[in-house]
C-alpha positions as CSV (number, residue, x, y, z in Angstrom):
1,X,8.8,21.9,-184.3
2,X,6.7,24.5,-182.5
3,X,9.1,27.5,-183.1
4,X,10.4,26.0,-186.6
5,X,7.7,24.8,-188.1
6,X,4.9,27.4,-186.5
7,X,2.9,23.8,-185.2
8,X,0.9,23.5,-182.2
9,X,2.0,20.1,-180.3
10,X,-0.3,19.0,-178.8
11,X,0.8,15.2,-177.9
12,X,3.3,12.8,-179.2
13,X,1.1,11.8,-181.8
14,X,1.6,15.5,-183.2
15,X,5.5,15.1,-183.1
16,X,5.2,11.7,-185.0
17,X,3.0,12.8,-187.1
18,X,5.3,15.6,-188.2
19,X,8.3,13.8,-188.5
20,X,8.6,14.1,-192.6
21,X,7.6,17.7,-192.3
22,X,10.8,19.4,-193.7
23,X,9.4,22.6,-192.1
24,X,11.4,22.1,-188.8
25,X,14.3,20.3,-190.4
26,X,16.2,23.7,-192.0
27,X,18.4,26.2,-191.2
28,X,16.6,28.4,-188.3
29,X,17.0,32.0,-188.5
30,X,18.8,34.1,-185.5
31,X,15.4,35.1,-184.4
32,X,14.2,31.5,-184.2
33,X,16.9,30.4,-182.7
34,X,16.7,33.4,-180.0
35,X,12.6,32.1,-179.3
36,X,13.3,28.7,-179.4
37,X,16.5,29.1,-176.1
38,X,14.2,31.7,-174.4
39,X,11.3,28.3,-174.4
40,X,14.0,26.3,-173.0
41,X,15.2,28.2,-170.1
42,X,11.7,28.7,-169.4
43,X,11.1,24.4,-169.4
44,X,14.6,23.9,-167.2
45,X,13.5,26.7,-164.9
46,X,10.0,24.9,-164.5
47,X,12.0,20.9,-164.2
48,X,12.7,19.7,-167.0
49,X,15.6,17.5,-166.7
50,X,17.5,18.4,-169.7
51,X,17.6,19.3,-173.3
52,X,16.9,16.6,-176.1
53,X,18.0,17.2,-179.2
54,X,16.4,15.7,-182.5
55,X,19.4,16.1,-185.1
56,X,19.4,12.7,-186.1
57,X,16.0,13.4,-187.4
58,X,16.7,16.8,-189.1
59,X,19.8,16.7,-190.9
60,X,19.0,20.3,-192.4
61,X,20.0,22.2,-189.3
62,X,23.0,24.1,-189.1
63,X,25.4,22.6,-187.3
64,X,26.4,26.4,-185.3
65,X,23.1,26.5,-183.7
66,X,23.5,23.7,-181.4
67,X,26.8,25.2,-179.4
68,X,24.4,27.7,-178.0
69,X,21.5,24.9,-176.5
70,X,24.9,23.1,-175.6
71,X,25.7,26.5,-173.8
72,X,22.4,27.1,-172.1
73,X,23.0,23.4,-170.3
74,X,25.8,24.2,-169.4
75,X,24.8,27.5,-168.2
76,X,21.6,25.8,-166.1
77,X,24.0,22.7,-165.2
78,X,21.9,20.3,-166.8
79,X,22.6,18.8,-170.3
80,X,22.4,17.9,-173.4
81,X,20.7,14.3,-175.0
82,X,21.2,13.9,-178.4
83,X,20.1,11.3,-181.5
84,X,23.1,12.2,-182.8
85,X,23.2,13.8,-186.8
86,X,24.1,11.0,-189.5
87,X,27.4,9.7,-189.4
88,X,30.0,10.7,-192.2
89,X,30.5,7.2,-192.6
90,X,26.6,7.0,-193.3
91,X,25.9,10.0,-195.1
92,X,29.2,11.5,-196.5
93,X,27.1,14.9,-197.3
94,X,26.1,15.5,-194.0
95,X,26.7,18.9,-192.5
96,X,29.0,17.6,-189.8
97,X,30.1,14.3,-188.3
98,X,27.3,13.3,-186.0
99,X,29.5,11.8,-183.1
100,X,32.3,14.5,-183.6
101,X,29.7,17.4,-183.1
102,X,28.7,16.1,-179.4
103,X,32.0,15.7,-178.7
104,X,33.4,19.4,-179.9
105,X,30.0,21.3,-178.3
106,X,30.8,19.4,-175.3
107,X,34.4,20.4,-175.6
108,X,33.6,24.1,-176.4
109,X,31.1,24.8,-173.8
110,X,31.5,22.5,-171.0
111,X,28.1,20.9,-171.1
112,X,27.5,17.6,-169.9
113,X,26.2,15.6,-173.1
114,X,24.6,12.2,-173.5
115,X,25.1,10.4,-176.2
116,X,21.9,8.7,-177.3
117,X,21.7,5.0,-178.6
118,X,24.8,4.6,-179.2
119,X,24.1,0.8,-181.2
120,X,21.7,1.6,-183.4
121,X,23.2,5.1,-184.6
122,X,26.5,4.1,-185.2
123,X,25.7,0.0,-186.1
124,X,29.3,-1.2,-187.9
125,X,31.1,1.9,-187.0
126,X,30.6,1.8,-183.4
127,X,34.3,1.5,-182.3
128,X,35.0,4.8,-184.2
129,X,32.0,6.2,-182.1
130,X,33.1,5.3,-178.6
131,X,36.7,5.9,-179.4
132,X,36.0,9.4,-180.1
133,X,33.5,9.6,-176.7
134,X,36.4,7.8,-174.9
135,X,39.0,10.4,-176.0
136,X,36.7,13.8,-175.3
137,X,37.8,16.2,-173.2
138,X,34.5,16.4,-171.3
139,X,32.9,13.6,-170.4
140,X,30.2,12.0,-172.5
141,X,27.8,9.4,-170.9
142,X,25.7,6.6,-173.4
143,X,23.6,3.8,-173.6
144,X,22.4,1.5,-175.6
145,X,19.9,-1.4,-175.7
146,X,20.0,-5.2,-176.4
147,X,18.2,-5.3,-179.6
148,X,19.2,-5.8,-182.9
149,X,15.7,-4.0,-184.2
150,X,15.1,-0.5,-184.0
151,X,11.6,1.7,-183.8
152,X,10.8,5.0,-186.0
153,X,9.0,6.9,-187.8
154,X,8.0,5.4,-191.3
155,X,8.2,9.0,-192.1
156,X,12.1,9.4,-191.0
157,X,14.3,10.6,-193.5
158,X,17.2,7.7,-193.2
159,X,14.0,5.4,-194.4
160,X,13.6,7.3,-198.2
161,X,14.3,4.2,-199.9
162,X,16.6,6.7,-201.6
163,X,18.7,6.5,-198.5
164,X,18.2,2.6,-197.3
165,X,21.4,1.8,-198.6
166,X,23.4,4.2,-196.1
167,X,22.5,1.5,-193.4
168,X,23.1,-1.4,-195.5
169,X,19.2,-2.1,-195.2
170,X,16.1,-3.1,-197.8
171,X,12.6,-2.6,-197.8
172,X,12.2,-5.7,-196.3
173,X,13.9,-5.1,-192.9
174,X,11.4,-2.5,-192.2
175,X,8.3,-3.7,-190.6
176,X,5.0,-1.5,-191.1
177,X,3.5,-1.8,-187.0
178,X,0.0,-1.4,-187.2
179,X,-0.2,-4.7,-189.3
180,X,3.3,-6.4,-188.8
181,X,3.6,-6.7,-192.5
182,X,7.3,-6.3,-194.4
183,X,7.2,-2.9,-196.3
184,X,8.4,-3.9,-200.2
185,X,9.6,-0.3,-201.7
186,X,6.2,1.0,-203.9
187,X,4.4,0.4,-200.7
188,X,6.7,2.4,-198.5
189,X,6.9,5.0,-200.9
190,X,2.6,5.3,-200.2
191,X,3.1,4.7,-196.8
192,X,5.6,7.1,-195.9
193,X,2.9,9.6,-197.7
194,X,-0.3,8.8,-196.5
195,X,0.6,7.4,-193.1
196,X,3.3,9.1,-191.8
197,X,2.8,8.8,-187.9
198,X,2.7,5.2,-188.2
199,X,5.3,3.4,-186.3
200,X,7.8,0.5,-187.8
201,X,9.9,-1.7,-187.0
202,X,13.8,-1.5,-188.3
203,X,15.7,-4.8,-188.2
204,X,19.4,-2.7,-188.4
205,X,21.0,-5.4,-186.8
206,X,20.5,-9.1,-187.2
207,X,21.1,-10.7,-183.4
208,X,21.2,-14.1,-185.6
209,X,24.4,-13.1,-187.6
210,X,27.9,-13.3,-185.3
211,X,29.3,-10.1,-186.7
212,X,26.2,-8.4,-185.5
213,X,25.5,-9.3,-182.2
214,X,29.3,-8.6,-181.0
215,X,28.3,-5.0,-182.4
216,X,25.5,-5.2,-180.1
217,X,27.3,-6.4,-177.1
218,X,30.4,-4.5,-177.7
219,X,27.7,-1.7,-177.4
220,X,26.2,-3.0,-173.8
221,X,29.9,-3.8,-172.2
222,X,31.8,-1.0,-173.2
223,X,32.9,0.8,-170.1
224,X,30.1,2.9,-168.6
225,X,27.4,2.1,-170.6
226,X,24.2,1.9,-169.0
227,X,21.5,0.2,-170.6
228,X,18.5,1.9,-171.9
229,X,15.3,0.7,-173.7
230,X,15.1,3.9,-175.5
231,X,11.4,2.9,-175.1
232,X,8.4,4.7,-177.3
233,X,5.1,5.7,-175.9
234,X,2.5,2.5,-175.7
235,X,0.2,2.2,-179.0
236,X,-3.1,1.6,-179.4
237,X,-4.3,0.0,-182.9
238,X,-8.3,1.7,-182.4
239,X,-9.1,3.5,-179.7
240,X,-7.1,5.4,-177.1
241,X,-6.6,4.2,-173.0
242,X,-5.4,5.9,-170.2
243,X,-2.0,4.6,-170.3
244,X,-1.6,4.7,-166.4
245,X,-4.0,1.9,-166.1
246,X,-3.5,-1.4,-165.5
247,X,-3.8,-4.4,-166.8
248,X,-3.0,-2.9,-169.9
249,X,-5.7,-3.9,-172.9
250,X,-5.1,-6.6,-175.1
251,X,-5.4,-3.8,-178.2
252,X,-1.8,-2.3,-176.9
253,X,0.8,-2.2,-179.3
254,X,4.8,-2.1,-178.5
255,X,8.2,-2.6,-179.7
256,X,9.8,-5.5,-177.4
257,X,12.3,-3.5,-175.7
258,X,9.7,-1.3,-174.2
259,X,8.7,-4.7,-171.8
260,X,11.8,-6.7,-171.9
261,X,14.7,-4.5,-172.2
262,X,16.0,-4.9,-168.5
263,X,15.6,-8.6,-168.7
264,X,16.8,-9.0,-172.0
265,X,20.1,-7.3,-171.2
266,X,20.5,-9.4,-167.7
267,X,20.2,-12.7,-169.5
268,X,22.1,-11.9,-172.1
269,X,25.2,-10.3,-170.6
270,X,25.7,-11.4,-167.1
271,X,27.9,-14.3,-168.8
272,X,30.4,-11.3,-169.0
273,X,29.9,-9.4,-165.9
274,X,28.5,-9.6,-162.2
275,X,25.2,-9.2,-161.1
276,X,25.8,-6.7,-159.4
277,X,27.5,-4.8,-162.3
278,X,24.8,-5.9,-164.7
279,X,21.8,-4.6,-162.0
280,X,23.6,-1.4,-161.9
281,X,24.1,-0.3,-165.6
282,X,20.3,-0.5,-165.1
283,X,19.5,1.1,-162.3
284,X,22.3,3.3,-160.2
285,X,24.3,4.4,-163.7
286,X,21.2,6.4,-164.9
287,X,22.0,8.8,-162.1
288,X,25.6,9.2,-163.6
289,X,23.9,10.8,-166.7
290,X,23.9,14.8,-167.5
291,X,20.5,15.1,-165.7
292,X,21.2,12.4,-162.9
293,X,21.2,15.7,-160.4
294,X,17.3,15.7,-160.5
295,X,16.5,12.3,-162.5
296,X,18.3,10.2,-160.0
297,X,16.2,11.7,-156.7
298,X,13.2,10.4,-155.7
299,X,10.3,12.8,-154.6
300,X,9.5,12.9,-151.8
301,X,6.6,10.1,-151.2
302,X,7.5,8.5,-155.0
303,X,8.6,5.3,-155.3
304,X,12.6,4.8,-155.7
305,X,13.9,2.6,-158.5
306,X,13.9,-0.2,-157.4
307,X,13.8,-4.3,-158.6
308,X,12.9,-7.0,-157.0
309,X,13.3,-10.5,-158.8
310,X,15.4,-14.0,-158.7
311,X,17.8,-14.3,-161.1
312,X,17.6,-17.7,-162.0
313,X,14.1,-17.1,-163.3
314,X,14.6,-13.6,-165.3
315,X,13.5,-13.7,-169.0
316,X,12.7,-11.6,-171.5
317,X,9.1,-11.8,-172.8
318,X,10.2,-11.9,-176.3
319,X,12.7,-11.5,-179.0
320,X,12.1,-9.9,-182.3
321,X,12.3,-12.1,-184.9
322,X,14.1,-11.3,-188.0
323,X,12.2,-13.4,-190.4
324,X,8.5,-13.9,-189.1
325,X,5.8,-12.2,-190.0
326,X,6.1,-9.6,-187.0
327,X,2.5,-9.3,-185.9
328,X,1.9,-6.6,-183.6
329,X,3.1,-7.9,-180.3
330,X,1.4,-7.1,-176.7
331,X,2.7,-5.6,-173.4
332,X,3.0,-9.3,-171.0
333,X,0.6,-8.2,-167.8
334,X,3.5,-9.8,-165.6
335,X,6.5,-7.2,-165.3
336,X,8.3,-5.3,-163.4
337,X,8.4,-1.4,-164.3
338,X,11.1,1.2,-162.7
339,X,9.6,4.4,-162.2
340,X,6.3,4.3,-163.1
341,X,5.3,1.7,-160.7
342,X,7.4,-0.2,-158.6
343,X,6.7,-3.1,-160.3
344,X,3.7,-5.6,-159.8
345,X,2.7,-9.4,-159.0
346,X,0.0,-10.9,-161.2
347,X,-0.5,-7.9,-163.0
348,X,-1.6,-6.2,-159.8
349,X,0.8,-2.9,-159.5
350,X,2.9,-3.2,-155.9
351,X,4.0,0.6,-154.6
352,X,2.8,4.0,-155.7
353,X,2.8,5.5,-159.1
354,X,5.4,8.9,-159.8
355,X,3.4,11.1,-161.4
């Protein structure tokens, strides 16, 4: 956005607010291409832990430019995370195949790639999608996450009503966050204009319908999968709060996965595997990841990854309902949290924050 679109991002709420701006969704010229790899090697020589790529969200960009970012990870052995481009099966205009062109810059360069969200970018043609991940020549890691809803942009471009249909969804599967109301199409038409950082909620699967959830869990059990929440920043409805503190206010605002991902996933597919197998798509297999050199070190004096719990008493704080009215739900004050804090007992943090 900053080299494409000339914008000064400043926080998140910057990036979201500019996620309908075709300015940064187009073809970039040599010289902006040249800028924006000289701004990367300069954030992976300062730590950053690898290179995300947006294509999902910008299905302008030619497909060419992203061999050389694929190259430059490979060159700085980190790698590549992508929301991968539309898939053909989607959106049979698209520039390229989304999953094919991870799997051919991966191929040509040597990079170490992640696939991103593999569910909820590939929904009904997710066996086509892992096949072809299966079958690359380099490996390519992935994860997904054990809901059947999604959370965007209202802004995104697969949510033009025009485009709804690519997904098999309707206006009424989208779910405006600030209020929890269903969008019907004249209103997200206005709201995808004059509110376009607002958040929503995207029922793409239905986890009441069979054929969906084995989508889902197909997803979650597929060899090597580790299990991510694919978790946005916390919201706030009014004013802003430090989001390092704790309790969190009553006023915050998140998609469910964000606070019962981990649980969600444990409860819902030890059935088919161990504990020990299920614990570790959580925990150990994000080390195994392109960027699991640095990500899956702890600093010296942070606070490890690590869970405590008893399994018989592990539940998610919530599902998201398919058919309610979807009012805004709240962050539980009784969790355990990897990274940030160790995790906590009566909403009182236990262990040191990694800053």
């Amino acid at each position: 956005m900053a080299e494409l679109a000339d914008l000064e991002i400043g926080d998140m709420r910057t990036v979201y607010a500019n996620y309908g701006n075709p300015a940064w969704k187009r073809a970039a010229t040599s010289r902006q291409v040249s800028r924006l790899l000289d701004r990367l090697a300069e954030n992976l020589a300062e730590g950053a832990i690898g290179i995300g790529l947006m294509v999902g969200y910008a299905p302008g960009v030619d497909p060419s430019k992203y061999v050389p970012i694929s190259e430059l990870a490979a060159r700085t052995n980190t790698g590549t995370f992508t929301h991968a481009r539309d898939l053909i099966d989607h959106s049979p205009n698209a520039l390229i195949d989304g999953a094919l062109e991870i799997v051919a810059a991966a191929d040509e360069t040597g990079a170490r790639a992640h696939y991103c969200h593999v569910n909820s970018t590939s929904l009904q043609h997710l066996d086509r999608v892992l096949g072809l991940n299966e079958e690359s020549p380099e490996p390519i890691t992935t994860e997904a996450y054990p809901y059947g809803a999604g959370s965007t942009m209202i802004s995104a471009d697969f949510l033009a009503t025009s485009r709804l249909h690519e997904r098999q969804l309707t206006p009424d599967k989208i779910v405006y966050t600030p209020t929890g109301e269903r969008s019907a199409t004249p209103h997200t038409l206005e709201l995808r204009r004059t509110d376009a950082d607002a958040s929503v909620i995207v029922h793409l699967l239905d986890e009441t319908v069979e054929h969906d959830r084995r989508i889902i869990d197909r997803a979650l059990t597929f060899p090597g999968t580790i299990v991510c929440s694919d978790a946005a920043p916390l919201m706030w409805s009014a004013e802003r709060h430090d989001p390092q503190s704790w309790p969190p206010p009553a006023s915050l605002q998140v998609h469910r996965r964000t606070a019962g991902n981990y649980s969600k996933f444990y409860v819902r597919e030890t059935p088919q595997m161990s504990m020990v197998e299920a614990v570790e798509r959580c925990s150990l297999g994000t080390a195994r990841v392109p960027a699991g050199r640095r990500a899956g070190d702890a600093a010296q004096g942070a606070c490890p990854n690590r869970l405590r719990c008893r399994p018989g008493r592990v539940r998610p704080p919530g599902r998201v309902r398919p058919r309610d009215d979807h009012r805004p739900r709240h962050l539980p004050r009784r969790r355990s949290a990897l990274n940030r804090v160790c995790g906590s007992v009566g909403g009182r943090p236990v262990g040191r924050h990694r800053r």
